[in-house]
C-alpha positions as CSV (number, residue, x, y, z in Angstrom):
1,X,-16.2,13.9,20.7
2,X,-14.6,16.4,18.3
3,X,-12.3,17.2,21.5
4,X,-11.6,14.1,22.6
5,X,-10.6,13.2,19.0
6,X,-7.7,16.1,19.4
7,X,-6.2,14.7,22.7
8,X,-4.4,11.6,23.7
9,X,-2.8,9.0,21.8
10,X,-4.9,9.7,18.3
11,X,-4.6,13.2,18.1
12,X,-0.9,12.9,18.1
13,X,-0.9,10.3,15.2
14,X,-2.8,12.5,13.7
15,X,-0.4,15.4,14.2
16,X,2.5,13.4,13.3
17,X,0.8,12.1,10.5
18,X,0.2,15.5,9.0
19,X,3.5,16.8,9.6
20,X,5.2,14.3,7.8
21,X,3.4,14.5,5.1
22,X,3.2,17.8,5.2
23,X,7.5,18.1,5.0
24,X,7.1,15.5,1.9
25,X,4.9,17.9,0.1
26,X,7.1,20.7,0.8
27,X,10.0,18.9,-0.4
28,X,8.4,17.9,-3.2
29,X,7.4,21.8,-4.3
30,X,10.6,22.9,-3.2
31,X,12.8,20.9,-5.6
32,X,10.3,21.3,-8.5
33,X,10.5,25.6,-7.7
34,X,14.8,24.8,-7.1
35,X,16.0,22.7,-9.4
36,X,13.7,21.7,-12.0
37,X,12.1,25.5,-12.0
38,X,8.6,26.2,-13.4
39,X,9.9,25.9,-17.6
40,X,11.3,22.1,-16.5
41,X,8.1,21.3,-14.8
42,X,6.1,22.2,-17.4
43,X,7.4,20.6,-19.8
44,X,7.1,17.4,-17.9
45,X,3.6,18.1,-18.0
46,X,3.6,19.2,-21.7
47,X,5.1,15.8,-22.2
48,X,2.7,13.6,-20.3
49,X,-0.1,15.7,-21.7
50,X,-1.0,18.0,-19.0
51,X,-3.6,20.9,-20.0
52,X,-1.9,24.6,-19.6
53,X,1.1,23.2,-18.6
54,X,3.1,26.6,-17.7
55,X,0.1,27.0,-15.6
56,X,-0.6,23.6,-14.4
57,X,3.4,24.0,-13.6
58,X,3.1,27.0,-11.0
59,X,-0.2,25.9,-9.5
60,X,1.3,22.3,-8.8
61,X,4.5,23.8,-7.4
62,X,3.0,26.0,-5.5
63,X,0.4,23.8,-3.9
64,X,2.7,21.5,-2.9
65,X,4.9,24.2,-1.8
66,X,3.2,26.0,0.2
67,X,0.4,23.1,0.7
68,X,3.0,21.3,2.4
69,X,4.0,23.9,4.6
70,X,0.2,24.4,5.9
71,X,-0.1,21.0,6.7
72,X,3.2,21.2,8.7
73,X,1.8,24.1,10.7
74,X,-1.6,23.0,10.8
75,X,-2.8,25.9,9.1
76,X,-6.1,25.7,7.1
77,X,-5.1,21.9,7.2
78,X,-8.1,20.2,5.7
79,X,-8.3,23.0,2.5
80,X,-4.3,22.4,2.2
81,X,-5.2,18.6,2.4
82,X,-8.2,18.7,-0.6
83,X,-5.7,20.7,-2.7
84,X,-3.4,18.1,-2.2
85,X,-5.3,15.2,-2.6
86,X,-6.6,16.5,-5.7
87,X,-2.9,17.0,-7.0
88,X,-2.4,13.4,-5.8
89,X,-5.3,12.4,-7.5
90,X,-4.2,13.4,-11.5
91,X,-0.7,12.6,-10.5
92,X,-1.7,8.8,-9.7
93,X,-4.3,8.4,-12.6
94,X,-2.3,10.9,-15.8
95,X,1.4,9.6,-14.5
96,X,1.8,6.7,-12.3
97,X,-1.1,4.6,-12.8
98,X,0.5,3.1,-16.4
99,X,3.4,2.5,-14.6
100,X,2.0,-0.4,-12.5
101,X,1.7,-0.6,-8.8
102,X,5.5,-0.2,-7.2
103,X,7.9,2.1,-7.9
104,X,9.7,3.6,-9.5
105,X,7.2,4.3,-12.3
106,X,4.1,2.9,-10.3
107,X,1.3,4.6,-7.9
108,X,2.0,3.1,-4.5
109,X,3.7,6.4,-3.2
110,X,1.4,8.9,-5.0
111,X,-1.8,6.9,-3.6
112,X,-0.4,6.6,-0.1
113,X,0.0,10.6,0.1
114,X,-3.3,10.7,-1.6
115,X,-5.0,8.4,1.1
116,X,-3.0,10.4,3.5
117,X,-4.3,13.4,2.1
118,X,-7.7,12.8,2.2
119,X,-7.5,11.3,6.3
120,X,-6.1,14.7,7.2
121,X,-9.5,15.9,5.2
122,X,-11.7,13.6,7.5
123,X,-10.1,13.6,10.7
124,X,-8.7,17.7,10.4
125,X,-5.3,18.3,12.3
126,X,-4.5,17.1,15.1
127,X,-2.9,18.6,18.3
128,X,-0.7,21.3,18.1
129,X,-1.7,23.1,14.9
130,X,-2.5,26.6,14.4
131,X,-6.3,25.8,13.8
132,X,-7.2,24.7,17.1
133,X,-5.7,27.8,18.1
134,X,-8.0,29.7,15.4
135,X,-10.7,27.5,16.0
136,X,-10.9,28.5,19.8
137,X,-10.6,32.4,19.4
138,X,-13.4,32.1,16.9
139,X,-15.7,30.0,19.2
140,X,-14.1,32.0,22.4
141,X,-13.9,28.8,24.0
142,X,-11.0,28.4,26.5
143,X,-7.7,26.3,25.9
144,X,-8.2,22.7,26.6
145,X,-6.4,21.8,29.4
């Protein structure tokens, strides 16, 4: 079942599914490391009331970051995915929630990367990612044809 669940027609939803995402989140740590730097992040957070926020500030970036950039590859994709979801998670209920449902202040888009966060969890990464490759040296199994 578990194979079956990587081929076909659901396995590459699934793929494209996390590597879409996976380019949002990168995006998003890659303009917060860029433009807005770690100091202007955290004082976002030191504004909205954010423990630590110099450290909050890094770890978000860098989750994101490079978060986004397993989930593009495929690479540890459901530990990427929980780190993410959990970002998701405080940034829909200590930012956007107040704001209402729909943007540009509300939670619609930070719950829809949360949800798609925590499907990549359940249903792990789809075809062409570097953990099936991982996966099947580990098992010694041979590539699916």
């Amino acid at each position: 079942m578990a194979d079956e669940a990587k081929c076909g027609w659901q396995g590459l939803g699934i793929t494209a599914l996390r590597m879409i995402v996976g380019v949002v989140f990168a995006a998003h740590g890659y303009q917060k490391l860029s433009v807005y730097h770690f100091a202007g992040v955290a004082g976002m957070f030191k504004g909205i009331g954010i423990p630590l926020p110099e450290v909050s500030a890094v770890v978000v970036t860098l989750v994101e970051l490079l978060g986004g950039l397993a989930l593009f590859a495929g690479f540890l994709t459901r530990w990427a995915a929980i780190l993410l979801a959990i970002n998701m998670a405080v940034a829909v209920l200590a930012v956007h929630l107040k704001g209402g449902f729909f943007l540009p202040a509300g939670f619609e888009y930070a719950l829809t990367l949360l949800v798609a966060s925590v499907a990549l969890v359940l249903a792990g990464p789809g075809v062409c990612a570097f953990d099936n490759v991982i996966s099947k040296k580990a098992t010694g199994a041979p590539p699916a044809a």
